[in-house]
N, C-alpha and C positions, 0 to 999 in steps of 0.2 A: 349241549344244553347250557354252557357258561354263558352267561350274559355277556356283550358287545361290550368294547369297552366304552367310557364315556366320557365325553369331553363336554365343557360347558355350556357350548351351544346345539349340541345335541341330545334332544331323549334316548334315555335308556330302552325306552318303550318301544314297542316296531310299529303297534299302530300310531304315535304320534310323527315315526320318522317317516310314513306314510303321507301322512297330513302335508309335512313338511315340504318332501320333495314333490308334492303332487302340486303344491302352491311353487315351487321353484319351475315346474315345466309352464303353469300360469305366464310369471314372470316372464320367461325367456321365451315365450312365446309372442310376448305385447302385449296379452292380455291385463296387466293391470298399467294403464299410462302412467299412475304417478310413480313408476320408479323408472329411474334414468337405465332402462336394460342396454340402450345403445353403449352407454361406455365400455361396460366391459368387454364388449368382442368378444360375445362365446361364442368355437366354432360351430358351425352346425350339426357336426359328426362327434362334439358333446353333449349337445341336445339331446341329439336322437339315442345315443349312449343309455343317455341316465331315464330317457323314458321306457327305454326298454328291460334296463335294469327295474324299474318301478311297477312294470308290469307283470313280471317275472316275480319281486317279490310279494304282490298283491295275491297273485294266483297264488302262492306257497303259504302266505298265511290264511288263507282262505281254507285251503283242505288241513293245515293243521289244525283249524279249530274246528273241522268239521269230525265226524263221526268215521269218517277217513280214515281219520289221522296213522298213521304206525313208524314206526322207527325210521326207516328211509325218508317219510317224508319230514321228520319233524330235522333229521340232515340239510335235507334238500330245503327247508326253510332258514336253517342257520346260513347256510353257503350260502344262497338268492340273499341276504340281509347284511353280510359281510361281505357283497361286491357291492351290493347298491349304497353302504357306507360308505364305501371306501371311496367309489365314484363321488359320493357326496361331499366328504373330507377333498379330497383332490380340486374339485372345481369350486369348495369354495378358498380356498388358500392361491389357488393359479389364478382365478376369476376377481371374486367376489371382491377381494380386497383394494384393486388396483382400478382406477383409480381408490382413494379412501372413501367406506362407506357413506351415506351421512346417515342423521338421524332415522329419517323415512323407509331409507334403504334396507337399515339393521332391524324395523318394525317391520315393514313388506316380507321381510327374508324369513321373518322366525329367528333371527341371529340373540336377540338380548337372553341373556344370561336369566334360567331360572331365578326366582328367588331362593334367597338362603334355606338352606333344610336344616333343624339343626341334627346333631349326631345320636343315634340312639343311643339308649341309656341301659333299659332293658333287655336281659339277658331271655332267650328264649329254648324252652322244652317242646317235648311231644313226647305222647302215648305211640307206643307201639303194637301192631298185630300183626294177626298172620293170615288174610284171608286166603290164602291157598298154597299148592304147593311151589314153592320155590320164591313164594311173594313175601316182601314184607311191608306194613303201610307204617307212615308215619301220620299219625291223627291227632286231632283236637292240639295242633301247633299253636301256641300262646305263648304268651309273653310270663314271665314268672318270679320277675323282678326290676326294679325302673319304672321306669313312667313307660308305659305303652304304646308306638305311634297310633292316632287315628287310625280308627278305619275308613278312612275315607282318603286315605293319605294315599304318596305314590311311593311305600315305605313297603320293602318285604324282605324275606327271609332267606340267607342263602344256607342252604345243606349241604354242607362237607362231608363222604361219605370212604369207606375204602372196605375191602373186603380181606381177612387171611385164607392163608394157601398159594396154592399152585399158580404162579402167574399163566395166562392164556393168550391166545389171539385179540381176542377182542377185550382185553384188559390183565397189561401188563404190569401195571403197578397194584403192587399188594402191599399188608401191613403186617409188618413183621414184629411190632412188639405194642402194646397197649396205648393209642394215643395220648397226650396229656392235652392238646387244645385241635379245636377243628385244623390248625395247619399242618399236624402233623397225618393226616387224609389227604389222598391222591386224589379224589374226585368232588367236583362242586356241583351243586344245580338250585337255581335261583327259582323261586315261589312267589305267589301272592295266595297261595290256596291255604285252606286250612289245615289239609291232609294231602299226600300225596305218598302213590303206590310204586314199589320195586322191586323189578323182578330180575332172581340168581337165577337163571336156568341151569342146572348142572351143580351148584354149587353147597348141596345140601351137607350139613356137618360144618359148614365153615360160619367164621363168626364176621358180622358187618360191623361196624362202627359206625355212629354217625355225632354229628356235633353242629348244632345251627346257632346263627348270631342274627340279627336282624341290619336292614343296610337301608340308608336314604336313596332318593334317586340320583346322586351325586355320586354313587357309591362308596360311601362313608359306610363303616361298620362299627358297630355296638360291640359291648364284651359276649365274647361263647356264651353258651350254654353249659350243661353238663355232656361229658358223655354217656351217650347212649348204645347199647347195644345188642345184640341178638342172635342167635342160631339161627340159621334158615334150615327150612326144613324140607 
């Protein structure tokens, strides 16, 4: 659930990396004349690569945001997202560059460098509940000091979280003494929502932590929040 890392011509977003590389198989297909595809010699068996990577991650965000959705596949969408990156990264640094872009090329590609974000400012909270057993939500996530990003903006929140106790299988890092900032938390998970639910299975008596800061799409991050925390129950 940690966000992709991001570089400056790439969105953090997966539907825009979609957009992207869907307009990259255009390209290197002929489909658009005014860009010179011929220079660069891509082989054909990178073509076919990255259209299959593209197809692959299409299908996986598709049942994520479906009704689907469960643990496995929200996996199987990070993994399908971090080869179709990484194929994307590779062929544009081996490809793209060589000869040198021009103008038209770096516009054709999606390559120009978002505009500036600035850095947040505002520090952000949340309500805590418990709708069931072993769950905990975090609600009515806002801003609660600084200037606030738009809502409209491509501006969200990451949640650094960790649990005390027994390290397990399926989460090995614990917290062993009271954090003082969201980095002293083992785990992250990036939002644009305004609540968002979590479930200890097993883990009832132990205490969570969590601490969120708000971040641009450049990955720029705002000051903490407070800590937050809670019994599961």
């Amino acid at each position: 659930m940690i966000k992709a890392n991001y570089e400056d011509w790439l969105s953090s977003r997966r539907e825009y990396q979609l957009t992207m590389v869907k307009n990259w198989i255009a390209i290197l297909a002929g489909q658009l004349p005014d860009i010179s595809v011929e220079l660069w010699n891509v082989p054909v068996e990178r073509k076919t690569e990255l259209e299959s990577l593209m197809q692959e991650a299409d299908k996986a965000l598709a049942l994520a945001k479906s009704s689907e959705r469960t643990a496995d596949i929200n996996t199987l969408c990070n993994e399908t997202f971090d080869a179709l990156t990484a194929k994307m990264r590779s062929i544009k640094h081996r490809y793209f560059l060589k000869p040198p872009l021009t103008d038209a090329d770096f516009t054709g590609l999606g390559l120009n460098p978002p505009a500036e974000t600035p850095i947040p400012t505002a520090q952000v909270e949340a309500d805590i509940g418990f709708p069931g057993p072993f769950l905990v939500g975090l609600m009515n996530i806002r801003a609660m000091a600084g200037d606030a990003p738009a809502e409209q903006s491509e501006y969200g929140v990451r949640m650094f979280w960790g649990l005390t106790g027994p390290a397990t299988e399926s989460d090995k890092f614990r917290v062993t003494e009271a954090p003082k900032t969201g980095l002293d938390l083992p785990h992250s998970k990036f939002t644009r929502r305004k609540k968002e639910l979590f479930a200890f299975d097993g883990e009832s008596g132990n205490t969570v932590y969590f601490c969120l800061r708000f971040e641009n799409p450049a990955g720029q991050a705002g000051p903490f929040g407070p800590i937050l925390k809670a019994v599961v129950r």
